[in-house]
Kinemage of the C-alpha trace (Angstrom):
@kinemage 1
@onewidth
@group {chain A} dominant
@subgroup {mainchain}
@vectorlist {calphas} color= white
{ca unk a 1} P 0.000 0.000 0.000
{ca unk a 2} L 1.277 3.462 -0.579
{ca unk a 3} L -0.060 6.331 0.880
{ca unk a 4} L -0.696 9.520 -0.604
{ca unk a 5} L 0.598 12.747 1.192
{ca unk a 6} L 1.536 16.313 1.101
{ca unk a 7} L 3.554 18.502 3.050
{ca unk a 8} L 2.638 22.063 4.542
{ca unk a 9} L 5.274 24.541 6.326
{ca unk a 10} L 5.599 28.368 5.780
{ca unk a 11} L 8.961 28.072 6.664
{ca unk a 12} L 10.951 26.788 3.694
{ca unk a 13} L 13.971 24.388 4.922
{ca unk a 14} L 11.654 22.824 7.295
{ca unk a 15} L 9.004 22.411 4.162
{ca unk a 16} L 12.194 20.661 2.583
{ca unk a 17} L 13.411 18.540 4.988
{ca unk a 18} L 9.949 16.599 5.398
{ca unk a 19} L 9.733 16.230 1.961
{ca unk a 20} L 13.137 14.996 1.717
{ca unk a 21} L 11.627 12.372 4.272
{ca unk a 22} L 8.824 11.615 2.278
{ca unk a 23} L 10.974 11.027 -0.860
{ca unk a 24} L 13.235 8.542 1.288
{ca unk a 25} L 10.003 6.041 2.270
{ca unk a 26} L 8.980 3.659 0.302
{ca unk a 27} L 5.511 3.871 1.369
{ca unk a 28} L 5.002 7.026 1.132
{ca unk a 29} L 3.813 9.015 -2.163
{ca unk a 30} L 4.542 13.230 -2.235
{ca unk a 31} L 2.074 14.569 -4.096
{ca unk a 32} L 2.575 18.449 -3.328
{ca unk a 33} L 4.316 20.941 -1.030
{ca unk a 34} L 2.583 24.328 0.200
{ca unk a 35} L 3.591 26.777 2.076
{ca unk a 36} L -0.172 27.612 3.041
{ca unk a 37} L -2.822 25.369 4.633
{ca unk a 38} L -5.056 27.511 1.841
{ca unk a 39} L -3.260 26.127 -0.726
{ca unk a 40} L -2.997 22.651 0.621
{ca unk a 41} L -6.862 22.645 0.997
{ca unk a 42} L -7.643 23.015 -2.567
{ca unk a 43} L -5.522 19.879 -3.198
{ca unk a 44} L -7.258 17.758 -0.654
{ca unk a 45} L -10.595 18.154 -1.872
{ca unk a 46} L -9.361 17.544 -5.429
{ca unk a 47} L -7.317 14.142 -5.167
{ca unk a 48} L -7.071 11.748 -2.314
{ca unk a 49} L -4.949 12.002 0.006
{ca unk a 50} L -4.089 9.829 2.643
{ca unk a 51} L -1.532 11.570 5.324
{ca unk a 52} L -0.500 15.120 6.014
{ca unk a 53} L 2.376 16.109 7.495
{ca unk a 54} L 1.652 19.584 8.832
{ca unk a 55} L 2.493 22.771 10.331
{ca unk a 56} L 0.168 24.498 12.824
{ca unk a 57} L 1.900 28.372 13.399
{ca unk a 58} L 1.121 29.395 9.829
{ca unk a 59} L -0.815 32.903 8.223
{ca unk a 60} L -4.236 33.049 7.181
{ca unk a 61} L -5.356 29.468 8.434
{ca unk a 62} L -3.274 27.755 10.786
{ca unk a 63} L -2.763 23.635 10.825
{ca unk a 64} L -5.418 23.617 14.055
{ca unk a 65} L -7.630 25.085 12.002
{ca unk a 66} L -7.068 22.716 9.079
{ca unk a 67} L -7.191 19.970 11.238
{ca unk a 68} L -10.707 20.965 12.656
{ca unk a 69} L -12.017 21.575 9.049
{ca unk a 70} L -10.941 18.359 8.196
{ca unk a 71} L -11.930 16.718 11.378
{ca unk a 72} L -15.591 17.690 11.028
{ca unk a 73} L -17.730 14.679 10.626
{ca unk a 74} L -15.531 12.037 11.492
{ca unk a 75} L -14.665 10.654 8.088
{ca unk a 76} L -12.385 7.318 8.560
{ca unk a 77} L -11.389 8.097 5.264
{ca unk a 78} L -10.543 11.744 5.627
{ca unk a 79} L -6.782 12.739 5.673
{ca unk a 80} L -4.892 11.737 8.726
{ca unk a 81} L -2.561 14.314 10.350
{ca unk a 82} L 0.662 14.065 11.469
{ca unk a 83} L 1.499 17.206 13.091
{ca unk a 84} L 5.322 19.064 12.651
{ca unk a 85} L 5.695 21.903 15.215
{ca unk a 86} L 8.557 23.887 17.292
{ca unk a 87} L 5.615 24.347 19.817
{ca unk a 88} L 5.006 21.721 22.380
{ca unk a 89} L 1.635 23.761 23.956
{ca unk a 90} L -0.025 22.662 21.703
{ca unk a 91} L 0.196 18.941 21.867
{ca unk a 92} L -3.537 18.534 23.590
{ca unk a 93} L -5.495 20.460 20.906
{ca unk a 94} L -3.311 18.216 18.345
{ca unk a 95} L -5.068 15.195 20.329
{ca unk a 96} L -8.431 16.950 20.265
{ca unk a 97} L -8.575 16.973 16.364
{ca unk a 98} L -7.586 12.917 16.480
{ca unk a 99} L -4.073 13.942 14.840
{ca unk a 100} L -1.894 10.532 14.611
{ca unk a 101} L 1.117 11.870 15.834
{ca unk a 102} L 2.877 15.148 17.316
{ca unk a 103} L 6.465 15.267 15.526
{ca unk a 104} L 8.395 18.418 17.657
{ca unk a 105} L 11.013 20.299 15.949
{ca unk a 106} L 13.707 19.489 15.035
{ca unk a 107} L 12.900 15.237 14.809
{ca unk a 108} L 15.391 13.281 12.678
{ca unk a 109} L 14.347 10.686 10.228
{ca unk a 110} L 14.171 8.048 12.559
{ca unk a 111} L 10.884 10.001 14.789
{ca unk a 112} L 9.842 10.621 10.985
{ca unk a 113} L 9.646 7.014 10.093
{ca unk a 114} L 7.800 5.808 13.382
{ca unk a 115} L 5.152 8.374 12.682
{ca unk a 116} L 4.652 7.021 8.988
{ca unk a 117} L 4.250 3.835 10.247
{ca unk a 118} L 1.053 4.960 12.248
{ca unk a 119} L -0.555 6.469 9.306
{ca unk a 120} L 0.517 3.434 7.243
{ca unk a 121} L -1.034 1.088 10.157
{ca unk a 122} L -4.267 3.288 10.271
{ca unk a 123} L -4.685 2.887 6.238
{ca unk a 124} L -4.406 -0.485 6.409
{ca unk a 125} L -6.800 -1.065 9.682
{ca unk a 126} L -9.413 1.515 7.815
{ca unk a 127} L -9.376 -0.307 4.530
{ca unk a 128} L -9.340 -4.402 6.388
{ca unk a 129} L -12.078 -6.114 4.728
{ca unk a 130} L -14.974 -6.817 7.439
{ca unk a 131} L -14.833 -10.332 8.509
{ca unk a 132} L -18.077 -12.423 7.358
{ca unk a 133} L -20.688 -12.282 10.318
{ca unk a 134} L -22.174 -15.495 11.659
{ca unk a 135} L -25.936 -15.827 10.800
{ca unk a 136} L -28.232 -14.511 13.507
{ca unk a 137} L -31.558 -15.221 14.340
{ca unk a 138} L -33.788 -12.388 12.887
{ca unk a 139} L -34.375 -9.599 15.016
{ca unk a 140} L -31.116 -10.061 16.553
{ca unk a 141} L -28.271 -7.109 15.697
{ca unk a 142} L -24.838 -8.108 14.656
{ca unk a 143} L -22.227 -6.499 17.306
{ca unk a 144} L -18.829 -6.781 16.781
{ca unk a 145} L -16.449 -8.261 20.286
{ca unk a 146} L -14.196 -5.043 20.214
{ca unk a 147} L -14.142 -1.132 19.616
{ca unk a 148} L -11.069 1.095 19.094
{ca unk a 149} L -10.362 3.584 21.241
{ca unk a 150} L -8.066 6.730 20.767
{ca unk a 151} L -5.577 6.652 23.281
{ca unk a 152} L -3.058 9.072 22.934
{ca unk a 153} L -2.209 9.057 19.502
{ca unk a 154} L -2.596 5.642 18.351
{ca unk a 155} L -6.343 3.765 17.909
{ca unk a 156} L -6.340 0.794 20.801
{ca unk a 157} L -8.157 -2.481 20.342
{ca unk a 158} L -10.386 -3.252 23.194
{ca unk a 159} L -12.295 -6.769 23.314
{ca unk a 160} L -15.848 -6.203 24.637
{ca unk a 161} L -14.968 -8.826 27.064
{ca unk a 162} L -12.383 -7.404 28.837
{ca unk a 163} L -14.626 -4.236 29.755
{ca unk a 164} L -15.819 -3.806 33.504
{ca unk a 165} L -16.810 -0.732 33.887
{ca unk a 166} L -15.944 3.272 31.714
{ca unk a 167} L -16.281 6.111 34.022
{ca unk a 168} L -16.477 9.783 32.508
{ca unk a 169} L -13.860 12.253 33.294
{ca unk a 170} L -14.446 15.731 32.352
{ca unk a 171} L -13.447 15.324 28.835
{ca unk a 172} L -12.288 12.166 28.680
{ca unk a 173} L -13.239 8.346 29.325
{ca unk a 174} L -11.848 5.524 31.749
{ca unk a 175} L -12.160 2.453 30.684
{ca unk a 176} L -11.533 -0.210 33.000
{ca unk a 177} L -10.579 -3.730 32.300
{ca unk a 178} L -10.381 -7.413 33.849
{ca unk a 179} L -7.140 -7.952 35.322
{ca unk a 180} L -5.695 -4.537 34.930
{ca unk a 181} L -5.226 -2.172 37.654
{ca unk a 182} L -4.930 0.950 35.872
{ca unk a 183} L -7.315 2.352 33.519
{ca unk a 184} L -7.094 3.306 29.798
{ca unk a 185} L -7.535 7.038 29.305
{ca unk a 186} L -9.545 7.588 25.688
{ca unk a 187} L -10.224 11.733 24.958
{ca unk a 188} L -14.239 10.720 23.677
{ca unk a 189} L -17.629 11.053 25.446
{ca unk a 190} L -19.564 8.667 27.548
{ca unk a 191} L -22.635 9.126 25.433
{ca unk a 192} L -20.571 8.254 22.095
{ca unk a 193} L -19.236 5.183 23.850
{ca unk a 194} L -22.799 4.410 24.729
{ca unk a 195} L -24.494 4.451 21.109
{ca unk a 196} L -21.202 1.919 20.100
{ca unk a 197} L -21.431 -0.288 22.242
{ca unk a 198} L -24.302 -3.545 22.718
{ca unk a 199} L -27.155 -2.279 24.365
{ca unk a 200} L -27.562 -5.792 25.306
{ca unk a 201} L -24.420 -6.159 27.250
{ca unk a 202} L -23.714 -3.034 28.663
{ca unk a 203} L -26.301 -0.293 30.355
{ca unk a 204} L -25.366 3.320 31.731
{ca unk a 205} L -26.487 3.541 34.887
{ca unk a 206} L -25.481 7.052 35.711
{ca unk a 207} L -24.522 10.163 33.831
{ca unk a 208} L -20.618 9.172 34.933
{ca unk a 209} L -21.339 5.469 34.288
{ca unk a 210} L -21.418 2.600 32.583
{ca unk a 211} L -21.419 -0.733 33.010
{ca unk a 212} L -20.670 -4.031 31.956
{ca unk a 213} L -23.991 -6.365 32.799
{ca unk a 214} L -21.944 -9.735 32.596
{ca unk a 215} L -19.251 -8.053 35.500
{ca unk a 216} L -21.954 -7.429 38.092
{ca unk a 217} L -21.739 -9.079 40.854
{ca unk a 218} L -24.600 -7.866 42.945
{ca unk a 219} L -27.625 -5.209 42.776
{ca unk a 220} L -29.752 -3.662 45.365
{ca unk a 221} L -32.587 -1.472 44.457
{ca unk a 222} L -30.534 1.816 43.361
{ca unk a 223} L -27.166 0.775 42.799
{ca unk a 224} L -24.760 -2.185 41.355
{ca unk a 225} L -22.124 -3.739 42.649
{ca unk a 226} L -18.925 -4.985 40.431
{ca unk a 227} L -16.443 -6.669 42.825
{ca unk a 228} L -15.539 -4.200 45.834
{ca unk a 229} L -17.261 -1.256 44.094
{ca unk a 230} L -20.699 -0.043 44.558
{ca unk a 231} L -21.745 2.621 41.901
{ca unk a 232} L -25.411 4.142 42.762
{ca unk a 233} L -28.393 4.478 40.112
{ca unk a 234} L -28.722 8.046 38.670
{ca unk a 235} L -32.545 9.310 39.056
{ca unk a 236} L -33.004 9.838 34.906
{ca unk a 237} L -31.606 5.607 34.456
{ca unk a 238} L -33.896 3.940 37.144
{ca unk a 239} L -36.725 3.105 35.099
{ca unk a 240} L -34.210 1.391 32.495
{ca unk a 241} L -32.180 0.180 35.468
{ca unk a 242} L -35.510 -1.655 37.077
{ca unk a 243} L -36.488 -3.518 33.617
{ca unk a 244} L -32.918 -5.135 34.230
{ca unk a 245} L -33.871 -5.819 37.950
{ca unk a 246} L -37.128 -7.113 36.853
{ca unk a 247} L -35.040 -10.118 34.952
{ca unk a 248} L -33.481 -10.738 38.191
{ca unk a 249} L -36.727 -11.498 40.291
């Protein structure tokens, strides 16, 4: 597979040396070089392109502002980002718009290469042909056993399985796992996490919870228990909450 990319830097030997770096990888194709984020975005809605390695302090429109154009709607096939900046502040927002990786200036070919190899293992995760689904009895909905998660800059396979119990954090998620002890931070919502995954396997229970119906261990009338913890029912999920309870009786 090769992948498609351009370049954008207002600053010329830096606009250079990452094309230089594109021009060394095999997998990689360069199909144009701007020194504007204006000019690059003509390009990407004319051809198909794949990765962008891109500056963010720039005139006119900067690479956040790119990034959030491009972000919008959550294409899996839209370009992926791999940011090139002197400016470590802003590292978070470069998370925010689901950039693959954050390459700080100056980075040597070597920090080059291992962030081509993301985009190059996103393509080919994006474009994996579905496995066949087992027949189902009708009615019933065909769920896959994992979801990927962003974590940090990299998409994480989690098996449905492993799941406990996700706990909202501001802005971000927890999601807790059997046999681990520490949590895996993901920057999405609770609510998009809920519409992914099984409604038959998993049920929020609170606006900061969700859980995993195989992993409870116990339930009283306005909370469930999951090993040592005890997580209460919020007011808005008890009627859902006591159709579960009902199966119980």
């Amino acid at each position: 597979m090769i992948l498609n990319c351009i370049a954008v830097d207002d600053e010329p030997l830096a606009l250079g040396l990452v094309c230089a770096f594109v021009e060394q990888t095999p997998f990689l194709k360069l199909i144009g070089r701007f020194s504007s984020a204006v000019e690059a975005l003509k390009i990407i809605h004319q051809q198909k392109i794949d990765l962008i390695f891109l500056d963010i302090q720039m005139p006119d429109l900067n690479g956040l502002e790119l990034a959030r154009i491009l972000d919008h709607g959550n294409n899996l096939n839209r370009p992926r980002i791999i940011f090139t900046t002197a400016y470590n502040q802003f590292a978070l927002e470069g998370y925010k718009v689901d950039a693959l990786d954050y390459l700080l200036k100056p980075f040597n070919y070597e920090e080059f290469l291992r962030a081509a190899h993301k985009g190059m293992a996103y393509a080919e995760l994006v474009n994996k042909p579905a496995p066949a689904a087992a027949p189902v009895a009708e009615g019933d909905g065909i769920e896959n056993d994992y979801l990927f998660l962003k974590v940090e800059y990299q998409l994480v396979r989690i098996a449905l399985n492993d799941i406990v119990y996700i706990e909202s954090l501001k802005d971000y998620v927890k999601v807790w796992l059997q046999g681990s002890e520490k949590a895996i931070l993901s920057l999405t919502s609770l609510k998009s996490l809920e519409e992914k995954l099984p409604a038959k396997r998993f049920m929020r229970i609170h606006r900061s919870y969700i859980v995993s119906l195989e992993k409870i261990s116990a339930i009283t009338r306005n909370s469930v228990q999951i090993n040592k913890l005890n997580i209460a029912v919020g007011d808005q999920y008890k009627d859902v909450f006591n159709q579960f309870v009902s199966k119980w009786n």
